[in-house]
N, C-alpha and C positions, 0 to 999 in steps of 0.2 A: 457520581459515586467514586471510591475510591480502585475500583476496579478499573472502571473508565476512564482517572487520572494516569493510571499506571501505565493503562496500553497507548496514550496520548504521549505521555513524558516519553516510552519507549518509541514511538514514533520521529517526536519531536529530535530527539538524540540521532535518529539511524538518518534522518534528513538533512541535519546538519551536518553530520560526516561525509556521507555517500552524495546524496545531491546534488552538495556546489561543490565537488572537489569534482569539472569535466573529463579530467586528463584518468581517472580510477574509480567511476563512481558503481562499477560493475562487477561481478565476481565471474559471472557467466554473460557474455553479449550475444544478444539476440535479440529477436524480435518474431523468433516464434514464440507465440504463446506455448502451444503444445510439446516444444523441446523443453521450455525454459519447469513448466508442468513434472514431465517425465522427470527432470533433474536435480527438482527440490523435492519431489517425493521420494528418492533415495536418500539425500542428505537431513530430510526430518522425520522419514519412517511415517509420512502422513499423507494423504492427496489435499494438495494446494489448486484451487481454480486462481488461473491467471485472467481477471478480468481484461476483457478489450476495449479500450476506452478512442478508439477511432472515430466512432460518432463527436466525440466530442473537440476532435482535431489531436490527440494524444498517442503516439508511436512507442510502444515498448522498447525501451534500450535494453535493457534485462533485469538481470537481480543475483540476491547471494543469500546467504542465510545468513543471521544478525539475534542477536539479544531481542528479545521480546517481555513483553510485562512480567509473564509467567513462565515461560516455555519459548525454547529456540522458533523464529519464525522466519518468515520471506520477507525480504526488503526488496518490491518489484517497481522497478523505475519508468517511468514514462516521463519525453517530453514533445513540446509541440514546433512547431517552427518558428516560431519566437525565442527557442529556446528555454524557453518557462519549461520549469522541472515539476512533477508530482511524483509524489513516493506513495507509496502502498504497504502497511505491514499486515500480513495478513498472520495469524498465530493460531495453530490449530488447537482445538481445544472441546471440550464439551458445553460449556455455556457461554454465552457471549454478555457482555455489560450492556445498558442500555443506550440510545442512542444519545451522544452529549458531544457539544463542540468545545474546543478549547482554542487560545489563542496564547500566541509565544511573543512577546513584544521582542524577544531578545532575538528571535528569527525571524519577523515579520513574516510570519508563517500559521496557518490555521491549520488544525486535525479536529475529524471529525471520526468518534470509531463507534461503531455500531458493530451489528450482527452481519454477517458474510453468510454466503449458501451455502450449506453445508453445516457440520459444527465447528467453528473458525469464528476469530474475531478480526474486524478489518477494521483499520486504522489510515482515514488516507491525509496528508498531509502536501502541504504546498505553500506557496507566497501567489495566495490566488486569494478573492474576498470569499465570504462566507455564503452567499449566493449561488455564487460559480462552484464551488467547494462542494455543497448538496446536492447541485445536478452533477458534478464526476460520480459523487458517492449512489445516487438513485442507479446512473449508468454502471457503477464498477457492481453492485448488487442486484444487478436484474437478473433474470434467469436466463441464460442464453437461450434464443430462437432457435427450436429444434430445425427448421429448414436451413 
């Protein structure tokens, strides 16, 4: 749909910026979740869950606030030890688009943006296949384990 265009294209754009530039791809560097949390809830007046994608080998670098489809959102960066980058836009919001992939030949890069916890829509993006793409995204949207 064209909702789920939008928040893909916005994805696709804040991955190509941030991303592959190593030397700036951060606005905040961390790798706590819950600091990184705390800090984009004052800069968009909204609570952002910073999914933890360690099961799946993926380290938080941090994130910034970025253009979103609709509404200012989080650009939250992860990579793994290969170096493989995944981005995250998560945009808060009250409905979310439905769940649809898209693929960028121009970035050899896949987003997939569905519904996020909460009311948000999350947008994750990479130069991963589209396989591997659906289990981050199962992983970045699970409910966290209250233990």
């Amino acid at each position: 749909g064209d909702r789920a265009t939008r928040f893909a294209d916005a994805a696709f754009a804040a991955y190509r910026t941030y991303a592959n530039n190593h030397g700036q791809a951060v606005e905040i560097a961390t790798n706590d979740a819950a600091a990184l949390e705390r800090w984009l809830k004052t800069q968009l007046a909204a609570p952002i869950a910073v999914p933890k994608l360690d099961e799946a080998g993926f380290t938080l670098v941090g994130g910034r606030v970025t253009p979103g489809a609709e509404s200012p959102a989080a650009f939250v960066l992860y990579q793994n030890g290969d170096d493989e980058r995944i981005g995250l836009i998560i945009e808060p919001g009250e409905s979310a688009p439905p769940h649809e992939a898209f693929a960028s030949p121009r970035d050899g890069a896949a987003a997939l943006a569905l519904p996020a916890l909460g009311p948000a829509t999350l947008t994750i993006v990479g130069c991963v296949d589209a396989p591997r793409l659906e289990t981050l995204a199962r992983i970045a949207t699970a409910a966290p384990d209250p233990h």
